[in-house]
N, CA and C atoms of all chains as a GROMACS GRO file, in nm:
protein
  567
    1UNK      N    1   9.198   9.312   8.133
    1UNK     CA    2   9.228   9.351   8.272
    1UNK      C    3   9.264   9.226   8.352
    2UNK      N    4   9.388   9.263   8.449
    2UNK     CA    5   9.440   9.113   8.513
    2UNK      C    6   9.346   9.100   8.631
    3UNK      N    7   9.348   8.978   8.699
    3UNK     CA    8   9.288   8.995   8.821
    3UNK      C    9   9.365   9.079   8.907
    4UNK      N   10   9.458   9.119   8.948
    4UNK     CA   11   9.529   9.225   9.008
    4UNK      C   12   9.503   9.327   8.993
    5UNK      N   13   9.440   9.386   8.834
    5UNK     CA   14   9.390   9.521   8.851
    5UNK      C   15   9.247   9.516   8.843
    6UNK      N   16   9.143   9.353   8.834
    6UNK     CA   17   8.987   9.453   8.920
    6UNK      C   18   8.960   9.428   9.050
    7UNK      N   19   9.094   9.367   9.129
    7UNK     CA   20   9.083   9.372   9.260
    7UNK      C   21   9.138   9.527   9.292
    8UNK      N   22   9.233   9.542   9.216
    8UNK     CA   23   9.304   9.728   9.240
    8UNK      C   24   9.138   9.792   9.200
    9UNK      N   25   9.078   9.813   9.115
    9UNK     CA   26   8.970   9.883   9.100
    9UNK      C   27   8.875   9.844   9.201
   10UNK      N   28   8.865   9.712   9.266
   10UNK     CA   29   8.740   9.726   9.357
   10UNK      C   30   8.818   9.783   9.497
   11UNK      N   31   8.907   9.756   9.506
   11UNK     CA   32   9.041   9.864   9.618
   11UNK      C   33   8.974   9.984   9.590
   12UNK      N   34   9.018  10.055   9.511
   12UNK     CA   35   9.042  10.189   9.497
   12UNK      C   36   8.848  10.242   9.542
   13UNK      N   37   8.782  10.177   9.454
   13UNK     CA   38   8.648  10.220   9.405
   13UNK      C   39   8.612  10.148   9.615
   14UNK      N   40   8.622  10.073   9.686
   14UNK     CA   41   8.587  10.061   9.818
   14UNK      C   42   8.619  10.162   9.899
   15UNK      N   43   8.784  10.236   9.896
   15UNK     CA   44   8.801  10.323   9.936
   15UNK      C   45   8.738  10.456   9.939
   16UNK      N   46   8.703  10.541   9.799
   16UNK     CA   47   8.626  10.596   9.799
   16UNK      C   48   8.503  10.614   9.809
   17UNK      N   49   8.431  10.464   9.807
   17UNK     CA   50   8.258  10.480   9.914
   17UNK      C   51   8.256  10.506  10.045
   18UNK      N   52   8.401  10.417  10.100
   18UNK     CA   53   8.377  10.451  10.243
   18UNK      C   54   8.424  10.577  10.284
   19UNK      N   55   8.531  10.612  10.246
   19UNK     CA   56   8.548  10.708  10.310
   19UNK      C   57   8.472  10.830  10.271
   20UNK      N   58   8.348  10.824  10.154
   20UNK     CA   59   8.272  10.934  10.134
   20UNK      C   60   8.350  11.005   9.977
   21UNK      N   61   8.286  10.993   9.842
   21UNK     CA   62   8.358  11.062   9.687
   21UNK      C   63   8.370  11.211   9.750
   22UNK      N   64   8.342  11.281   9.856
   22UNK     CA   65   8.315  11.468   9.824
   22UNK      C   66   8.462  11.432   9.919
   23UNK      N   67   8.454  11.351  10.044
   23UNK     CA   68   8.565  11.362  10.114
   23UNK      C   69   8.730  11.339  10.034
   24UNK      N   70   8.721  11.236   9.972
   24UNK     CA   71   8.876  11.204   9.908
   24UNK      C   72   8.865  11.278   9.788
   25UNK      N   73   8.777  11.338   9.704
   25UNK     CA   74   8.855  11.415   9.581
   25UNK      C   75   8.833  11.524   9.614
   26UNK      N   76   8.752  11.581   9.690
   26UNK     CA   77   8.751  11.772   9.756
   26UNK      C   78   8.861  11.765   9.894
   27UNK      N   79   8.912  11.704   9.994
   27UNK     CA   80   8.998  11.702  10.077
   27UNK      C   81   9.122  11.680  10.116
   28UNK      N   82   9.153  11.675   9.976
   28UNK     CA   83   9.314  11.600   9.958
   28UNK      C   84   9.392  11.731   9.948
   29UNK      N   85   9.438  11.740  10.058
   29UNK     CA   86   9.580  11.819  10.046
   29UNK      C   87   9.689  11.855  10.073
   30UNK      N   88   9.761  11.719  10.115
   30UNK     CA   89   9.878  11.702  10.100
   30UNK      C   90   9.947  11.645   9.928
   31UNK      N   91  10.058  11.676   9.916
   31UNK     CA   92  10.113  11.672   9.761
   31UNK      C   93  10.209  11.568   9.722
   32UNK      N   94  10.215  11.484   9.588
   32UNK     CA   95  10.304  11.382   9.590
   32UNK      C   96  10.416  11.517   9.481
   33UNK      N   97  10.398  11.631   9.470
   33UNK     CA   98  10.492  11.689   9.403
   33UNK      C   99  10.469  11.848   9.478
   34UNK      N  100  10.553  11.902   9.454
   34UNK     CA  101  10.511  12.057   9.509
   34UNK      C  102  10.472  12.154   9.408
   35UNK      N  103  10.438  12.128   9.308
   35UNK     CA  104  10.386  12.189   9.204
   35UNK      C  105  10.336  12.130   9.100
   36UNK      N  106  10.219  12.191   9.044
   36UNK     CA  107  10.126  12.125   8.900
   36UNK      C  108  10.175  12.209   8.795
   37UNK      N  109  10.220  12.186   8.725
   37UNK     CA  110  10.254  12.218   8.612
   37UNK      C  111  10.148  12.260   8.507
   38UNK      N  112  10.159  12.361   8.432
   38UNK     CA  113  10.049  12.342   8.265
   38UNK      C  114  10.054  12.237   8.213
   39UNK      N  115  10.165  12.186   8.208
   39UNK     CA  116  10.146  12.078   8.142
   39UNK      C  117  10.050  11.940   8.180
   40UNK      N  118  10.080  11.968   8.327
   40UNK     CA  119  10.019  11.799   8.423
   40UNK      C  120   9.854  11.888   8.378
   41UNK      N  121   9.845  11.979   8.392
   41UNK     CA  122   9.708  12.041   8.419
   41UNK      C  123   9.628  11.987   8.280
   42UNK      N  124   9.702  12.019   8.131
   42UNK     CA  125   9.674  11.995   7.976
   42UNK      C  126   9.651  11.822   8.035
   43UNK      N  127   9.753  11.737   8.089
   43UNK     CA  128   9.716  11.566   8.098
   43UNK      C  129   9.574  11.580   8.150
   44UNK      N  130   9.585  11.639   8.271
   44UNK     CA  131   9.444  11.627   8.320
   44UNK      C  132   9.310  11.620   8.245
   45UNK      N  133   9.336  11.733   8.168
   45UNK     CA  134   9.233  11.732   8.027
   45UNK      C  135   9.212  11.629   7.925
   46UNK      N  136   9.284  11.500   7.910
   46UNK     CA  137   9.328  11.440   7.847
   46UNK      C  138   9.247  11.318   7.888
   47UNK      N  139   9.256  11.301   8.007
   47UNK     CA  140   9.183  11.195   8.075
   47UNK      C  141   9.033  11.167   8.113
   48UNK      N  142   9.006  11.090   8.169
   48UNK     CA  143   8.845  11.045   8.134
   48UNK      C  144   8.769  11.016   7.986
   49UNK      N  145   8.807  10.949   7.916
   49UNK     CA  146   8.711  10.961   7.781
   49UNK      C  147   8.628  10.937   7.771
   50UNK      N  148   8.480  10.986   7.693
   50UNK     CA  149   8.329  10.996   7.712
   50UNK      C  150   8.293  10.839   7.756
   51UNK      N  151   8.192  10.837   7.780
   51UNK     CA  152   8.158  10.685   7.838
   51UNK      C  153   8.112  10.615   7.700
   52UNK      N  154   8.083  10.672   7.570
   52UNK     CA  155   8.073  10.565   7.452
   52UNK      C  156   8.166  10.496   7.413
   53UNK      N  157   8.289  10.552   7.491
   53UNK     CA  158   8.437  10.497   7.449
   53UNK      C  159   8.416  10.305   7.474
   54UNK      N  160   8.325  10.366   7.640
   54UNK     CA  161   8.382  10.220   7.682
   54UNK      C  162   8.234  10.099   7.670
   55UNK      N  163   8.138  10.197   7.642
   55UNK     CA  164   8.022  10.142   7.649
   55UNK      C  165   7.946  10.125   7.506
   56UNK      N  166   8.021  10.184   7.399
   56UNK     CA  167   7.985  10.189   7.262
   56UNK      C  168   7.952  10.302   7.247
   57UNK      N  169   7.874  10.348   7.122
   57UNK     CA  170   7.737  10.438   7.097
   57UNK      C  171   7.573  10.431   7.160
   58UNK      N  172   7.562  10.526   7.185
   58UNK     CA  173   7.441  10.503   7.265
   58UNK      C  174   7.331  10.512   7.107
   59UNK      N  175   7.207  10.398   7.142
   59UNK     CA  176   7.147  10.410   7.012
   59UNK      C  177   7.081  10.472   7.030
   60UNK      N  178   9.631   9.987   8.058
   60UNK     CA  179   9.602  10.039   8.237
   60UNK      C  180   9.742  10.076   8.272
   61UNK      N  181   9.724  10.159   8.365
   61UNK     CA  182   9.840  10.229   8.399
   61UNK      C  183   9.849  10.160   8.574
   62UNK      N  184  10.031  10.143   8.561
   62UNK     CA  185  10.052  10.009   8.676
   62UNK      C  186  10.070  10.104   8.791
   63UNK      N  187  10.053  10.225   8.825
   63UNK     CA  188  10.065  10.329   8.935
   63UNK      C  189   9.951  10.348   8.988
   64UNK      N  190   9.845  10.222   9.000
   64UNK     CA  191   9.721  10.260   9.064
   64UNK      C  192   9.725  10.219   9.191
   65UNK      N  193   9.884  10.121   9.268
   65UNK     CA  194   9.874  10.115   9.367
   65UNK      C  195  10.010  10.225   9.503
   66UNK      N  196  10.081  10.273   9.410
   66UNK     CA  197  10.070  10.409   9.492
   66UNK      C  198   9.948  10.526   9.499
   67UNK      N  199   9.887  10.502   9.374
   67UNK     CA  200   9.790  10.612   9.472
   67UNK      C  201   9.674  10.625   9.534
   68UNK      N  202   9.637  10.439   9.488
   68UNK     CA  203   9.554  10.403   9.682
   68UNK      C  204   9.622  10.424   9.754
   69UNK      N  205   9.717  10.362   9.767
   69UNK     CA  206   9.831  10.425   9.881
   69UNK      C  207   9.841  10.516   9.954
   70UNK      N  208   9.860  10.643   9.829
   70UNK     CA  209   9.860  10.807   9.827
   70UNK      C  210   9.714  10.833   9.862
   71UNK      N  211   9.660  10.801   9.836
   71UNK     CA  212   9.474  10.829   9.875
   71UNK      C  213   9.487  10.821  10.039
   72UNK      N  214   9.512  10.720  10.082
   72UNK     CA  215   9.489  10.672  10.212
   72UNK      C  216   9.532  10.755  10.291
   73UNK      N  217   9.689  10.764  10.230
   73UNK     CA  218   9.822  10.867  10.322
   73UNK      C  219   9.735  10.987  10.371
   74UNK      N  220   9.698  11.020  10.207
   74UNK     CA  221   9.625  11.180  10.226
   74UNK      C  222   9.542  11.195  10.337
   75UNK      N  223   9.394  11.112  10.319
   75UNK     CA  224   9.308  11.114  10.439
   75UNK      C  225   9.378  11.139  10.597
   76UNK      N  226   9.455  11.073  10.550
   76UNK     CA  227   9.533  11.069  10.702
   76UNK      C  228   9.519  11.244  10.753
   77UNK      N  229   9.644  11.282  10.638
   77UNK     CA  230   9.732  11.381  10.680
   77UNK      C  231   9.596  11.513  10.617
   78UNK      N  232   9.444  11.465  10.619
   78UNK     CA  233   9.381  11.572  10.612
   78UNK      C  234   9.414  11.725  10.654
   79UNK      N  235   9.408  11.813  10.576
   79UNK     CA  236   9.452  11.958  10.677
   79UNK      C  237   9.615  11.974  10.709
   80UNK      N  238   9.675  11.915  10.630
   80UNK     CA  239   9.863  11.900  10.622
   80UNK      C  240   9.877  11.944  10.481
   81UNK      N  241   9.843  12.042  10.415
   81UNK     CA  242   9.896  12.071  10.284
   81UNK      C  243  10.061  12.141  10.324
   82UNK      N  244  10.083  12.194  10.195
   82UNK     CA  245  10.257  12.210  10.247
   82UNK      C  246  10.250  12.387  10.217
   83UNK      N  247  10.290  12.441  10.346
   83UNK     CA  248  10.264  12.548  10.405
   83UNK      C  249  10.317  12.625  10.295
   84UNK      N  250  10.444  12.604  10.291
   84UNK     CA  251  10.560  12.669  10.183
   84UNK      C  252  10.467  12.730  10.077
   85UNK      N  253  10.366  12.659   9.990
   85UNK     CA  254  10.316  12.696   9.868
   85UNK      C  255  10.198  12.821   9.912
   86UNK      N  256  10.164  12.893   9.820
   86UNK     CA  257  10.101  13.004   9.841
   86UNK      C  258   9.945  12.928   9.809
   87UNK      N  259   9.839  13.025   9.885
   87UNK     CA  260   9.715  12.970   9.882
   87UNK      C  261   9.690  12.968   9.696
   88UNK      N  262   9.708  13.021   9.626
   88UNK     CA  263   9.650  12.958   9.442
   88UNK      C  264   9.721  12.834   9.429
   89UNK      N  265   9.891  12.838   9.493
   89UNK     CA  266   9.966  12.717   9.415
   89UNK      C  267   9.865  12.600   9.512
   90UNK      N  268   9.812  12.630   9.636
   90UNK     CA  269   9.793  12.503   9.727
   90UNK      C  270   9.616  12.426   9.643
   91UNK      N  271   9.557  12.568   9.593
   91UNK     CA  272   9.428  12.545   9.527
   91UNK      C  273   9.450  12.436   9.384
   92UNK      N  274   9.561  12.485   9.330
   92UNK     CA  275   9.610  12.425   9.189
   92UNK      C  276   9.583  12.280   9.247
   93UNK      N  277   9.697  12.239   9.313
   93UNK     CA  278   9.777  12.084   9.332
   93UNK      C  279   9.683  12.059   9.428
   94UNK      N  280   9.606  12.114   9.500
   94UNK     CA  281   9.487  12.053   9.549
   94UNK      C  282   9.378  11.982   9.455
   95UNK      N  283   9.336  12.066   9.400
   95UNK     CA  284   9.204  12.030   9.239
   95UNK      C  285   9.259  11.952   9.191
   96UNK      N  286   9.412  11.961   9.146
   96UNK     CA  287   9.484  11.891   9.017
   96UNK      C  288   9.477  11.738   9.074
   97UNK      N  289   9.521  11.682   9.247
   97UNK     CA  290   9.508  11.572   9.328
   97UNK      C  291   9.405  11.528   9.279
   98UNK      N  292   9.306  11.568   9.308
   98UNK     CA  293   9.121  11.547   9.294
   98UNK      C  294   9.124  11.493   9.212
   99UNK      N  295   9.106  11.546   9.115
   99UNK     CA  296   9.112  11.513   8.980
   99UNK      C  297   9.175  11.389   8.923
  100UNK      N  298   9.295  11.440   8.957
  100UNK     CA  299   9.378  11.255   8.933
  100UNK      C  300   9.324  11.145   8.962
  101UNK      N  301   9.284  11.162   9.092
  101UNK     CA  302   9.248  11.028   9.150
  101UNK      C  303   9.088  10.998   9.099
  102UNK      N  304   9.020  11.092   9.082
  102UNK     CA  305   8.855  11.084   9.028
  102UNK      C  306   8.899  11.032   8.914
  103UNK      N  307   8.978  11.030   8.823
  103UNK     CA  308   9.012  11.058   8.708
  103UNK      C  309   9.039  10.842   8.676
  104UNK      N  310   9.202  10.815   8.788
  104UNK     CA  311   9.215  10.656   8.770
  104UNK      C  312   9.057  10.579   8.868
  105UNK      N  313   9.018  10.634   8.932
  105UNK     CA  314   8.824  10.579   8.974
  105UNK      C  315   8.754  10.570   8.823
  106UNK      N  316   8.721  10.668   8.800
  106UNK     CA  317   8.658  10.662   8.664
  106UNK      C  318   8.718  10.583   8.519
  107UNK      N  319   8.836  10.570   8.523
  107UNK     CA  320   8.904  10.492   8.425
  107UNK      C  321   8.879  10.322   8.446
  108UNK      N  322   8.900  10.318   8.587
  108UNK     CA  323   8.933  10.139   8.575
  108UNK      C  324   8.786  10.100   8.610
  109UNK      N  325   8.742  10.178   8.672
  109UNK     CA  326   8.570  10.140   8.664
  109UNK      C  327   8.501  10.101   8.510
  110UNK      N  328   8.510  10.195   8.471
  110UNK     CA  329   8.432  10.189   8.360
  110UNK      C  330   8.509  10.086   8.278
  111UNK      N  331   8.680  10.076   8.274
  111UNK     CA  332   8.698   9.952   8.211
  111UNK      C  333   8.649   9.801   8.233
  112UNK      N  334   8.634   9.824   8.346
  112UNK     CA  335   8.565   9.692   8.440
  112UNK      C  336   8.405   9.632   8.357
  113UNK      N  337   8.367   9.789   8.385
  113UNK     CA  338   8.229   9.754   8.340
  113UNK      C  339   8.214   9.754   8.173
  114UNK      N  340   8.306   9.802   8.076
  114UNK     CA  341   8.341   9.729   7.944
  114UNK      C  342   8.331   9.604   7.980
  115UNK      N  343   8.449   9.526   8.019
  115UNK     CA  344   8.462   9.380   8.019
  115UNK      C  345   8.320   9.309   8.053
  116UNK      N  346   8.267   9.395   8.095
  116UNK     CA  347   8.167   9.306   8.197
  116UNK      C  348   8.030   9.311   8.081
  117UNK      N  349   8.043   9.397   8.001
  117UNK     CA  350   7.894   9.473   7.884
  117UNK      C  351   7.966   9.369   7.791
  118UNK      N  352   8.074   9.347   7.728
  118UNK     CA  353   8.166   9.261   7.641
  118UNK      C  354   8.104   9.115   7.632
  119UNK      N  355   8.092   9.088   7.788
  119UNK     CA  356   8.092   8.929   7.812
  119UNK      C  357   7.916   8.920   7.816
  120UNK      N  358   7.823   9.020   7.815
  120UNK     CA  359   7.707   8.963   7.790
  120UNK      C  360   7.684   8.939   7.948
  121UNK      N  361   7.748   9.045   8.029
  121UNK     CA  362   7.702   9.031   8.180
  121UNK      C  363   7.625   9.164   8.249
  122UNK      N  364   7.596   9.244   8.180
  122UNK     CA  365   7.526   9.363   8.229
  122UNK      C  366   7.357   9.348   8.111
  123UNK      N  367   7.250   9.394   8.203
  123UNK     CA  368   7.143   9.397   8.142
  123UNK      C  369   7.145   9.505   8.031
  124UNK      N  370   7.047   9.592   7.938
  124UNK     CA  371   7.030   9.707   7.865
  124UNK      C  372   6.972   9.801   7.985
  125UNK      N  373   6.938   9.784   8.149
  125UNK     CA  374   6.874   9.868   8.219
  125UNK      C  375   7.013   9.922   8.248
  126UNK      N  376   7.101   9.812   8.300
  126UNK     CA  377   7.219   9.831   8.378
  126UNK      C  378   7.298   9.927   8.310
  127UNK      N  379   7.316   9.883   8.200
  127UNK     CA  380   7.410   9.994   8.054
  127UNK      C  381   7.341  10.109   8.066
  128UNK      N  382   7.205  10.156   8.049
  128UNK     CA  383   7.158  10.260   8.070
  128UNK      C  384   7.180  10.383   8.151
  129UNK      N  385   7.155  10.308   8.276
  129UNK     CA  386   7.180  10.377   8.428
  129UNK      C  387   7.341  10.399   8.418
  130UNK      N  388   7.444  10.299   8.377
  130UNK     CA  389   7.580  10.338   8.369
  130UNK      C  390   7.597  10.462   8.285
  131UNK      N  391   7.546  10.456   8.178
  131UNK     CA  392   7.547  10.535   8.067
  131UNK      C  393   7.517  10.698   8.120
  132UNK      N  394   7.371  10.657   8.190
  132UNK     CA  395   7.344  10.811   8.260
  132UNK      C  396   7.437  10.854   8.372
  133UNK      N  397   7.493  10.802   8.419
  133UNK     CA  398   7.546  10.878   8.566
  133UNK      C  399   7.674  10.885   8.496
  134UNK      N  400   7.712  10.825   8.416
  134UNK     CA  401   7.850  10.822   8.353
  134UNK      C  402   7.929  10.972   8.262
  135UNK      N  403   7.809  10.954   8.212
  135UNK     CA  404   7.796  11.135   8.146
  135UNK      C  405   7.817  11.182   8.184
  136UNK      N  406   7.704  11.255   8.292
  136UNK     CA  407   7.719  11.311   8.397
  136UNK      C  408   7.856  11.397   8.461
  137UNK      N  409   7.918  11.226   8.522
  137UNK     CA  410   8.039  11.273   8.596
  137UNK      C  411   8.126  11.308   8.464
  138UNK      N  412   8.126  11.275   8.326
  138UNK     CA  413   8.210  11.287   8.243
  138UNK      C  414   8.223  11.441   8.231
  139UNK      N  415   8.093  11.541   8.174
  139UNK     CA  416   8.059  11.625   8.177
  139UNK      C  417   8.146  11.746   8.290
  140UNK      N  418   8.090  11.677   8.420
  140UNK     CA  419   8.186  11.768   8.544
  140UNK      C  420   8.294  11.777   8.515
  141UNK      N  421   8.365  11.631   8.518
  141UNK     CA  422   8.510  11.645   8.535
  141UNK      C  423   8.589  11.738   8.408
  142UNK      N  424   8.503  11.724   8.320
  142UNK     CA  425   8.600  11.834   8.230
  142UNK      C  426   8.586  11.952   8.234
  143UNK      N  427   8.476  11.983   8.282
  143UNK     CA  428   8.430  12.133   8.325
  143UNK      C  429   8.538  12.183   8.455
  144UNK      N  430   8.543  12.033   8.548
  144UNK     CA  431   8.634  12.102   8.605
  144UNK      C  432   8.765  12.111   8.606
  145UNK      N  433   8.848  12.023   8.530
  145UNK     CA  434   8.974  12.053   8.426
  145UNK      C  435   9.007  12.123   8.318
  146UNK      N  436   8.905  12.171   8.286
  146UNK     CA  437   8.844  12.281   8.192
  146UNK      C  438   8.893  12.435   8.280
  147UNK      N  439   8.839  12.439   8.390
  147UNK     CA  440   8.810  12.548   8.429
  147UNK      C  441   8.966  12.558   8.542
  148UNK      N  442   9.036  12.413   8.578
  148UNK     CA  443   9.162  12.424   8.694
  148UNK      C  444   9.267  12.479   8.577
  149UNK      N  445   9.243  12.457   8.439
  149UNK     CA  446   9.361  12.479   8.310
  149UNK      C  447   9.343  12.682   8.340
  150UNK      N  448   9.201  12.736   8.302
  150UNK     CA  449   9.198  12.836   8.298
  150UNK      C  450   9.218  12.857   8.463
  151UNK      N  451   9.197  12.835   8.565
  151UNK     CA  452   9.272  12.911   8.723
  151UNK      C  453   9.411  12.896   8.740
  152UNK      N  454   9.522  12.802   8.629
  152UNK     CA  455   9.590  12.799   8.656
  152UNK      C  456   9.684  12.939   8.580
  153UNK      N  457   9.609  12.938   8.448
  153UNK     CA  458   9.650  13.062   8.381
  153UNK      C  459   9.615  13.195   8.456
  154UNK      N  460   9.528  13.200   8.518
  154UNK     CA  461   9.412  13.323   8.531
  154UNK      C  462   9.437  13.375   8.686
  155UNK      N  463   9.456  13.269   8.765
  155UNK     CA  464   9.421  13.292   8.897
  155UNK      C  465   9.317  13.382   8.958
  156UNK      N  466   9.233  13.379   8.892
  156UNK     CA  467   9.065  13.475   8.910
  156UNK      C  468   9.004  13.400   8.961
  157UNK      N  469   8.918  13.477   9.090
  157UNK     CA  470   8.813  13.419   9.156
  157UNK      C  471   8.740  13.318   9.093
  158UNK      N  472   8.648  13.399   8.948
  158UNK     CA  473   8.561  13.355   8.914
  158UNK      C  474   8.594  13.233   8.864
  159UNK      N  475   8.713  13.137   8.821
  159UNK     CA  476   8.744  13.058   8.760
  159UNK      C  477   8.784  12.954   8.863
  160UNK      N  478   8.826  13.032   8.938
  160UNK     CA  479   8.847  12.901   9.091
  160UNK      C  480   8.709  12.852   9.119
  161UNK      N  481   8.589  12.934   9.123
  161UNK     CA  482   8.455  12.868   9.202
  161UNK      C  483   8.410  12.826   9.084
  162UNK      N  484   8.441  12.836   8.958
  162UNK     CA  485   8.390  12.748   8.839
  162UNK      C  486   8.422  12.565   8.926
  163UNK      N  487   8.521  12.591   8.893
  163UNK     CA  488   8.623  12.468   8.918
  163UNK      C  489   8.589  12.402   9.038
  164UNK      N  490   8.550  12.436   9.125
  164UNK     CA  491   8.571  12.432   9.256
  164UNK      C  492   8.405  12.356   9.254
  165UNK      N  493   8.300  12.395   9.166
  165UNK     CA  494   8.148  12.360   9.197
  165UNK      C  495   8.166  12.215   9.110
  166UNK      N  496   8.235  12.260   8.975
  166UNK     CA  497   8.258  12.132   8.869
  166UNK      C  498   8.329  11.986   8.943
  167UNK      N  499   8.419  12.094   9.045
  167UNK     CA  500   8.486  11.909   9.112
  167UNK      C  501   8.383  11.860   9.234
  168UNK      N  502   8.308  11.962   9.284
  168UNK     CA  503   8.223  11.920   9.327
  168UNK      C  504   8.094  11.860   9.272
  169UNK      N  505   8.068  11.830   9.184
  169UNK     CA  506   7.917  11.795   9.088
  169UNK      C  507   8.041  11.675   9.064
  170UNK      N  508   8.115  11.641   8.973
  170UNK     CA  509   8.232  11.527   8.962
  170UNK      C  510   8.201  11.402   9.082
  171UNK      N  511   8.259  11.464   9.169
  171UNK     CA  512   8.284  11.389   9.326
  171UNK      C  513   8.135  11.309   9.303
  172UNK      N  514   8.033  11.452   9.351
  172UNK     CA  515   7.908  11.338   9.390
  172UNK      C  516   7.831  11.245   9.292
  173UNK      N  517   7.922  11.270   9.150
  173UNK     CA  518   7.854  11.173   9.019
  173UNK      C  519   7.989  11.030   9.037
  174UNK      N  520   8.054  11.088   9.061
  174UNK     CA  521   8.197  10.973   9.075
  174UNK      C  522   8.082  10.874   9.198
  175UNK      N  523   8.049  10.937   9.301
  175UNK     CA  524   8.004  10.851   9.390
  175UNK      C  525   7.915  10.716   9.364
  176UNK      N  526   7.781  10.818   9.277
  176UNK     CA  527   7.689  10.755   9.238
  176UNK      C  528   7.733  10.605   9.144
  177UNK      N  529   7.846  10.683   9.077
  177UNK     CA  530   7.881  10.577   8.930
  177UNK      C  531   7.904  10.435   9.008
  178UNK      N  532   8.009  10.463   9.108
  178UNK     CA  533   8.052  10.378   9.211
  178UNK      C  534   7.941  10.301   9.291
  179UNK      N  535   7.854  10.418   9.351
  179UNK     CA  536   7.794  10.307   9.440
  179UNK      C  537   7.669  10.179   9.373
  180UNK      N  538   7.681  10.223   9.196
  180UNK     CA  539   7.583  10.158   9.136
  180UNK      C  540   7.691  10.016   9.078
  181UNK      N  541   7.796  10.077   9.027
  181UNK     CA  542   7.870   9.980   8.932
  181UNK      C  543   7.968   9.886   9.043
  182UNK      N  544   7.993   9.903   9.172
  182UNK     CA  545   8.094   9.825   9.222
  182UNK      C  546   8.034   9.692   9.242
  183UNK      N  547   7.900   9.679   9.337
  183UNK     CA  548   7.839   9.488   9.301
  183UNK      C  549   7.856   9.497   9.201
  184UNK      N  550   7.806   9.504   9.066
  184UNK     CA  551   7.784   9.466   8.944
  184UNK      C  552   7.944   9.427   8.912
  185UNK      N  553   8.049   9.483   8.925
  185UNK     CA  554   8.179   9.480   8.901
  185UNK      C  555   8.244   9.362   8.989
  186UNK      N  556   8.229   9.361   9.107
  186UNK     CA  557   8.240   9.238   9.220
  186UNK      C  558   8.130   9.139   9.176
  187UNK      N  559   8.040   9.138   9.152
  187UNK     CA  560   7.978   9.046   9.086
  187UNK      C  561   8.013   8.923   9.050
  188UNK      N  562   8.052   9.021   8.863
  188UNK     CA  563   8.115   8.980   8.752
  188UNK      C  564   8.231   8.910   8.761
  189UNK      N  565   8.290   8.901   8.906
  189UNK     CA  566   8.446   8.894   8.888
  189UNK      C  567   8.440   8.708   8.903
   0.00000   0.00000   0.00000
């Protein structure tokens, strides 16, 4: 990770304390597209991988 | 890492703004879809570069076994939601049934307030490290 992106992650991750996690991912609704697709919906599913990914196996 | 994480701080911000401005045109399921589907995205690059952060940071021999722990637990957690509730926006998008919207709708809510927690534990530790 560059320094550009864990200053982008402490960006992003500041934004959402302050302005409150229920407020920016339950209140967003304006659109960068006018429609979600099945398909964007299947990416969606795709994303987040379990946290052993990044943290190992838990013993 | 994906280099589009600064349009959608960007897009994050815009949004707050324009709270309560969804786009009229779309019908209340399409506005529920691309509403959740938003959510999601953005919970989605939070949860990604976080937790990569806090790799680098478990890597270098900079997080305790308490710290990994507590990451570990709240990490689940939100892992758990968020697919329950991409799980359940895949089936409202097929379905458009009540019951599958308030699936979705509780899952991005349990998400949000585990996204919070993950955050409000891992960002010193992440600023820390840096």
């Amino acid at each position: 990770m560059t320094e550009e992106e864990r200053k982008l992650t402490i960006a992003l991750a500041r934004l959402v304390l302050e302005q409150g996690a229920p407020l920016v991912f339950g209140a967003i609704k304006a659109s960068r597209r006018e429609t979600l697709t099945m398909e964007e919906v299947e990416d969606l599913r795709q994303r987040c991988p379990h946290p052993d990914e990044y943290l190992g196996p838990e013993n | 890492m994906k280099k589009r994480s600064i349009p959608i701080a960007l897009a994050a911000i815009a949004l707050l703004i324009q709270l309560g401005c969804g786009p009229a045109h779309l019908s209340k399921s399409e506005r529920s879809i691309l509403t959740t589907g938003n959510a999601l995205e953005i919970a989605a690059d939070t949860y990604e570069r976080t937790m990569a952060s806090i790799k680098e940071l478990k890597d270098a021999d900079r997080l305790s076994k308490d710290q990994v722990v507590k990451i570990r637990k709240i990490s689940k957690a939100y892992w758990a939601a968020y697919h329950a509730a991409a799980d359940g926006l895949a089936a409202y998008t097929r379905t458009l049934s009540a019951a599958d919207y308030e699936r979705t709708e509780k899952a991005i809510n349990e998400a949000s307030e585990f996204a919070g927690q993950l955050l409000e534990y891992a960002l010193p530790l992440i600023e820390k490290g840096l």
